[in-house]
C-alpha positions as CSV (number, residue, x, y, z in Angstrom):
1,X,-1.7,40.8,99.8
2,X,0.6,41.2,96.8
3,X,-1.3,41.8,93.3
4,X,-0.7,39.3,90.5
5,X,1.6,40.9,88.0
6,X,-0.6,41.9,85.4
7,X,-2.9,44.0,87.6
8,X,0.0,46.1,88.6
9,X,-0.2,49.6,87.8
10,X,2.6,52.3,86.8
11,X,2.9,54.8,89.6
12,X,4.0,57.7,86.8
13,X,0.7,57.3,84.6
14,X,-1.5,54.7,86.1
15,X,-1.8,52.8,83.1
16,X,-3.0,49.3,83.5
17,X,-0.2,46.5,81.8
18,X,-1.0,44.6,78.5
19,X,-1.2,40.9,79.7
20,X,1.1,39.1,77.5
21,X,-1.5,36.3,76.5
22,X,-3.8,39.0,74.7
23,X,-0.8,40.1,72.2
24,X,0.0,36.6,71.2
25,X,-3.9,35.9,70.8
26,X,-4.2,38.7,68.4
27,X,-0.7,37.6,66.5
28,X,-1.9,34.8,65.5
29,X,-5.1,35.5,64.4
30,X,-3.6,38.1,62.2
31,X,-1.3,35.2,61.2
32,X,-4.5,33.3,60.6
33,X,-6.0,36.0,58.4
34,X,-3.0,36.7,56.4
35,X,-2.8,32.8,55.6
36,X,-6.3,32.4,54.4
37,X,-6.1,35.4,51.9
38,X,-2.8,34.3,50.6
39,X,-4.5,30.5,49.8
40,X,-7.5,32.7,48.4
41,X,-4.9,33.9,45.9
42,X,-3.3,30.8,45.4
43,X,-6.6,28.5,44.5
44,X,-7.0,31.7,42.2
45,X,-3.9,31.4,40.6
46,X,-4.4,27.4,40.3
47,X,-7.8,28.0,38.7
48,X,-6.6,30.4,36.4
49,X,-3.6,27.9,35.3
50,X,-6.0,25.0,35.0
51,X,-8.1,27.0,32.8
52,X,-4.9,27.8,30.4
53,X,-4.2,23.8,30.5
54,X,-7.2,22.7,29.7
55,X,-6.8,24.2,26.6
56,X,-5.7,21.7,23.6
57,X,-3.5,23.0,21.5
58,X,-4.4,21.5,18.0
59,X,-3.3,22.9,14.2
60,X,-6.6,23.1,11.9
61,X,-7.4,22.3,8.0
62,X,-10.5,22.9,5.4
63,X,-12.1,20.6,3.2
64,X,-11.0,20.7,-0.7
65,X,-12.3,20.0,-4.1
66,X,-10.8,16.8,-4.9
67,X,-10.8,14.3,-7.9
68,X,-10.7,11.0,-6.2
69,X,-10.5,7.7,-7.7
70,X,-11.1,4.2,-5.5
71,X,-8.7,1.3,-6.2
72,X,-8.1,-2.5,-5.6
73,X,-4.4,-3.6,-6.0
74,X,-4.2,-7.1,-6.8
75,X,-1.0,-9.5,-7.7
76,X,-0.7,-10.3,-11.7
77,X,2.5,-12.7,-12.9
78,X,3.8,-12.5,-16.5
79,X,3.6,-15.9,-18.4
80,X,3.8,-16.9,-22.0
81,X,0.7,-18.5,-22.6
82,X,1.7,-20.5,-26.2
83,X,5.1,-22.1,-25.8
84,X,6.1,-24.8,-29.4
85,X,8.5,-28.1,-28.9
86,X,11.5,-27.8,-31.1
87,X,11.3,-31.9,-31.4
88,X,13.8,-34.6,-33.3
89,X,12.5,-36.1,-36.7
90,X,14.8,-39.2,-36.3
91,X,16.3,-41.6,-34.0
92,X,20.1,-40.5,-34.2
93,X,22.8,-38.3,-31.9
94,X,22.9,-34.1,-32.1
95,X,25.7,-33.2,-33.8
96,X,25.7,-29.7,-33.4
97,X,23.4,-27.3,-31.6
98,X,22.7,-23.5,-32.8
99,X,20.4,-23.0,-29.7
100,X,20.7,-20.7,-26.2
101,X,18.6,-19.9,-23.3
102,X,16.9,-17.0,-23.5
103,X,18.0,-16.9,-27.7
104,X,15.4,-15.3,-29.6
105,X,15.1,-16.8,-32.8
106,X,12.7,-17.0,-36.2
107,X,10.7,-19.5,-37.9
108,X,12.9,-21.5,-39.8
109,X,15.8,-20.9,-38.1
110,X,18.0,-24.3,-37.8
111,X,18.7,-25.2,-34.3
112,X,19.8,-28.2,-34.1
113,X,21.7,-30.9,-36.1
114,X,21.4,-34.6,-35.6
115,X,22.9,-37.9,-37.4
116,X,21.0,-40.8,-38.3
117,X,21.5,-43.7,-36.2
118,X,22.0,-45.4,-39.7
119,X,24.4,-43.4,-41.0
120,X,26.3,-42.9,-37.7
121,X,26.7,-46.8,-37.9
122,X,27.2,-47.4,-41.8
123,X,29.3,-44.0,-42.3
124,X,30.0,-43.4,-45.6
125,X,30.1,-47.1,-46.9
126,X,27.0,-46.4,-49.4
127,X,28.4,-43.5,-50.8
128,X,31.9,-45.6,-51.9
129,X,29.8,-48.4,-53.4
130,X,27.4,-46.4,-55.1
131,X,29.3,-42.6,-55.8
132,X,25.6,-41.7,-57.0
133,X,23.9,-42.3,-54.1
134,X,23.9,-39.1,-51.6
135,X,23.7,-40.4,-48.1
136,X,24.4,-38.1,-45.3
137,X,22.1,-39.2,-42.8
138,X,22.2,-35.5,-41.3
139,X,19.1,-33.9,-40.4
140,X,18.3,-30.2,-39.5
141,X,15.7,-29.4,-37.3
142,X,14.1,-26.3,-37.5
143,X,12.1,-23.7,-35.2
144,X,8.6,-24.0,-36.0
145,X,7.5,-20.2,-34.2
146,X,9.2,-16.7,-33.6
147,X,10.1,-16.7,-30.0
148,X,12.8,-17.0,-27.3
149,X,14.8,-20.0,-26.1
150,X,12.9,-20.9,-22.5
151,X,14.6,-25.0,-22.2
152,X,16.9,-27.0,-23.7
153,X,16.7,-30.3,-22.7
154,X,20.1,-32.2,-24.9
155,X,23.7,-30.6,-25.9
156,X,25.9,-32.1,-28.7
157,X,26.6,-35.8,-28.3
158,X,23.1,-36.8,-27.0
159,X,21.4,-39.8,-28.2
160,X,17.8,-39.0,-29.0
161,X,14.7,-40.8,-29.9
162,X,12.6,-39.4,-33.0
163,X,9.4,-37.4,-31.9
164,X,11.5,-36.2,-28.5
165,X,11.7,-32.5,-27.1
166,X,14.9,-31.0,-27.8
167,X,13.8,-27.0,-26.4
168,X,11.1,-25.1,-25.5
169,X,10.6,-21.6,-27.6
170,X,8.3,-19.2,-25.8
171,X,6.0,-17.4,-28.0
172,X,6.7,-13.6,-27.4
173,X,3.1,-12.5,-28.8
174,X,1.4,-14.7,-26.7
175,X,3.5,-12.9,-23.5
176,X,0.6,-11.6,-20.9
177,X,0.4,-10.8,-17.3
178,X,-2.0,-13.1,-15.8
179,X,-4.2,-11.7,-13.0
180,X,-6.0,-13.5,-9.9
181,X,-9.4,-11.8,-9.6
182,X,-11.9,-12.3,-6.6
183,X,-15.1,-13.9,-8.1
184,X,-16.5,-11.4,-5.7
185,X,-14.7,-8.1,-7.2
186,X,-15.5,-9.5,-11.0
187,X,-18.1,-6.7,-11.4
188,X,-15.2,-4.3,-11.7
189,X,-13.3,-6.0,-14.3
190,X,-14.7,-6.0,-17.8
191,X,-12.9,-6.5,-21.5
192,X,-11.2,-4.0,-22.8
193,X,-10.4,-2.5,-19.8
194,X,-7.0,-0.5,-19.2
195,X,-5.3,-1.8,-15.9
196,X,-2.2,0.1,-14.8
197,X,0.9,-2.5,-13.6
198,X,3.4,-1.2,-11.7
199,X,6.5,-3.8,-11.8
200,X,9.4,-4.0,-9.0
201,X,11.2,-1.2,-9.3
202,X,8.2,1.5,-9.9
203,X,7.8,0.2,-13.4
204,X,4.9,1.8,-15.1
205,X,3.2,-0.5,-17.8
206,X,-0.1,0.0,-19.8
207,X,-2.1,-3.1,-19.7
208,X,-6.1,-4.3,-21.2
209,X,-8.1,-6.9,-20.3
210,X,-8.2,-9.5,-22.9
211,X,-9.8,-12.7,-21.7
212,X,-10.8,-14.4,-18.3
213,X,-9.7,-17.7,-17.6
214,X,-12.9,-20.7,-17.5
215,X,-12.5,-22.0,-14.5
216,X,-12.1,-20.7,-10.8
217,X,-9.7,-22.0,-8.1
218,X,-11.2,-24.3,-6.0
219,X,-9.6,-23.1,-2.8
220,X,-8.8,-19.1,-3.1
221,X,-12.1,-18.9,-5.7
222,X,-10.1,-16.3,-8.2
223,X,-10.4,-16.1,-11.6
224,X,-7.6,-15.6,-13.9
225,X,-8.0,-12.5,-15.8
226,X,-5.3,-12.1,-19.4
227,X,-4.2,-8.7,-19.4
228,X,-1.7,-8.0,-22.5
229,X,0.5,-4.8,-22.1
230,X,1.0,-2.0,-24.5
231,X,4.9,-2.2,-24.4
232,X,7.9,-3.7,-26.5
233,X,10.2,-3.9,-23.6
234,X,11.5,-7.0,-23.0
235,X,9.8,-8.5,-19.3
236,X,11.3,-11.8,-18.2
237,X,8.5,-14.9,-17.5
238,X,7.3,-15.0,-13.0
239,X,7.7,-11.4,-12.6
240,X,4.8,-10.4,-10.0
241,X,3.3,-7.3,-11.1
242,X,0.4,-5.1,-9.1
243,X,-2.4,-4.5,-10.6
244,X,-4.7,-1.6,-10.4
245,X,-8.4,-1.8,-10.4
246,X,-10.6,0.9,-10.2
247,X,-13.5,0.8,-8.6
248,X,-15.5,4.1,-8.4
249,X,-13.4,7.3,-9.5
250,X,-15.5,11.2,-8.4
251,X,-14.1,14.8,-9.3
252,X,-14.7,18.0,-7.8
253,X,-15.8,16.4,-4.6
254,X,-16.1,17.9,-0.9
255,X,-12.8,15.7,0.9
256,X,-10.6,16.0,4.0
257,X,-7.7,14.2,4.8
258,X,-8.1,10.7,6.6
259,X,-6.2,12.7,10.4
260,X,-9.2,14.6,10.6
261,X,-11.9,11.4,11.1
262,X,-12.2,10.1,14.1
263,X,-14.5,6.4,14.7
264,X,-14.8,4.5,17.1
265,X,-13.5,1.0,18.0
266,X,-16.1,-0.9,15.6
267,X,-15.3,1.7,12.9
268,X,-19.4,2.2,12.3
269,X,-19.0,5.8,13.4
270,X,-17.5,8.8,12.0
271,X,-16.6,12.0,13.2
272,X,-14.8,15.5,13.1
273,X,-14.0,17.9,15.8
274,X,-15.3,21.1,14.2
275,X,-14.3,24.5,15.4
276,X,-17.7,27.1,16.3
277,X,-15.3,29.5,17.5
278,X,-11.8,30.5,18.4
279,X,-11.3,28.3,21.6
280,X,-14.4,26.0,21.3
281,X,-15.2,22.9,18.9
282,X,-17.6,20.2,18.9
283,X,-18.2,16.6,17.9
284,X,-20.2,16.9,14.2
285,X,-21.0,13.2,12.8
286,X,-19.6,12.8,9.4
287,X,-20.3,10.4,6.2
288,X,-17.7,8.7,4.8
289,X,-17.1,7.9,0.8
290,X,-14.5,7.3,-1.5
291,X,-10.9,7.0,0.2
292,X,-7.6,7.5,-2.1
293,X,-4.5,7.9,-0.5
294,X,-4.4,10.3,3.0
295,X,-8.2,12.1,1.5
296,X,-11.6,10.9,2.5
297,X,-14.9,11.8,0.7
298,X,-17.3,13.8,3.0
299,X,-20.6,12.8,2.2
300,X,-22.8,14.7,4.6
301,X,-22.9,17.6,6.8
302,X,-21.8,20.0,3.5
303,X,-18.8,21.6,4.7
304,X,-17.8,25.0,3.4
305,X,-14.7,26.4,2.9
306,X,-15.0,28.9,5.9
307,X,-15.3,25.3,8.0
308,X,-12.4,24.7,10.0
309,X,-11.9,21.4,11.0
310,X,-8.6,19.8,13.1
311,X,-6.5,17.7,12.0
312,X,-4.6,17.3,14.7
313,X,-4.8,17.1,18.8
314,X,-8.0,15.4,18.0
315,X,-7.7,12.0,19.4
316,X,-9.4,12.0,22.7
317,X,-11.8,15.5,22.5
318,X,-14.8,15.6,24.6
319,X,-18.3,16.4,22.6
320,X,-17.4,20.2,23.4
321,X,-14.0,21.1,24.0
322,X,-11.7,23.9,24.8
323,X,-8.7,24.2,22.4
324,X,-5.8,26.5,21.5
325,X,-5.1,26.9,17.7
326,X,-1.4,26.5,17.0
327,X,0.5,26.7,13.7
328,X,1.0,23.5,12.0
């Protein structure tokens, strides 16, 4: 009987034949072998990367000594608060008028002319029966307070009845910037008190409390506050000013700037990520005090200036996190 072909022998050695199926087991397990060590090294590798990624890279900051100074901004409008009635002293027509808007003129100063009704109607009969008699019927009417021209309310021509309005002068040393106070915020305003106006523009104007109004708006319950400036430049009447009332002012206090807090969605916690090492910072509870402009008071922990606190890739950091310091 004929041998299967694997069991055949050589005559010149008598070495038995490798059966094919043996060298393709052992191929593939090396194949195997080599496959499982290179994805050893890969999930390696992948570790290693995660490890680098996981690293935030954030920029860092210290507290500072600050002077800080809390501050309400609220709306103040100039107004003149005495205004006088230039008025006619007879029934008659305006002859002439000496008067502009937005004139300033003196007490005394004749404004406007007007003609008796009489003597527009007689003329000058009385003066050619009787040459003694001086009849003009012409009557001057006078400014009775220092101010500027505000309303005219007749031109030249105008009938007018005696004890009516002719203009309005607006007294310029009664000129103020009137303020709407919250009843509720009235602790911070007293008398005397400077208040800094800024008007459109960036216009910076000295101002004092000089009086609060008597009565509160029914609706919006604010108090009007007088505040008279310490200025001769000349401020037109409705201009809307701000006003700036300060509330607490602190110097040489611990302070970081307002990046650096973190709260959360109630805004009745506080926090900063602080660093305890190169690559590692945790969540350290903060408490908040004055605020003026991008710098927050830091009550408690006591920061030092070694402290190193970031102010930015902070959003989002667990209670301990792994970061990367970058420049800023």
């Amino acid at each position: 009987m004929r041998k299967p072909f694997f069991y055949r022998t050589k005559k010149r050695n008598s070495t038995h034949a490798v059966p094919p199926l043996f060298l393709c087991g052992k191929m593939c397990f090396i194949a195997c072998l080599m496959l499982l060590f290179s994805c050893k090294d890969k999930d390696k590798a992948d570790d290693e990367d995660a490890k680098v990624v996981s690293q935030t890279p954030v920029t860092v900051t210290t507290v500072n000594d600050s002077t800080l100074t809390d501050y309400i901004e609220l709306n103040a409008m100039s107004a003149t608060l005495q205004k006088s009635y230039v008025k006619s002293n007879a029934n008659g027509y305006i002859q002439k008028v000496n008067a502009g808007l937005g004139q300033n003129v003196t007490k005394g100063e004749v404004l406007f002319t007007v003609k008796t009704k009489e003597a527009e109607t007689i003329g000058n009969s009385i003066n050619v029966l009787d040459t003694t008699f001086k009849f003009s019927g012409i009557n001057k009417i006078k400014a009775s307070a220092p101010g500027y021209i505000s309303t005219i309310s007749h031109q030249a021509g105008d009938y007018v009845a005696d004890g009516e309005a002719l203009a309005v002068i607006s007294d310029r040393s009664s000129f103020v910037f009137l303020m709407q106070l919250p009843y509720e915020l009235k602790q911070y305003v007293k008398m005397g008190q400077n208040v800094g106006l800024t008007l459109p523009g960036g216009i910076k104007v000295d101002g004092t409390v000089s009086s609060f109004m008597p009565t509160v708006d029914t609706v919006a319950q604010t108090q009007g506050v007088v505040i008279r400036i310490n200025s001769g430049q000349q401020i037109p009447e409705n201009l809307v000013a701000k006003a700036r009332i300060v509330k607490a002012s602190k110097t040489n206090t611990i302070s970081l700037p307002k990046a650096a807090i973190l709260a959360n969605e109630t805004q009745t916690e506080f926090w900063v990520m602080k660093l305890i090492n190169a690559t590692t910072a945790i969540k350290v509870p903060v408490k908040e005090g004055i605020q003026s402009g991008d710098r927050v008071e830091i009550l408690s922990p006591k920061f030092t200036g070694q402290d190193k606190i970031i102010i930015s890739g902070n959003y989002g950091l667990p209670d301990t996190a792994k970061v990367k310091v970058v420049a800023p």
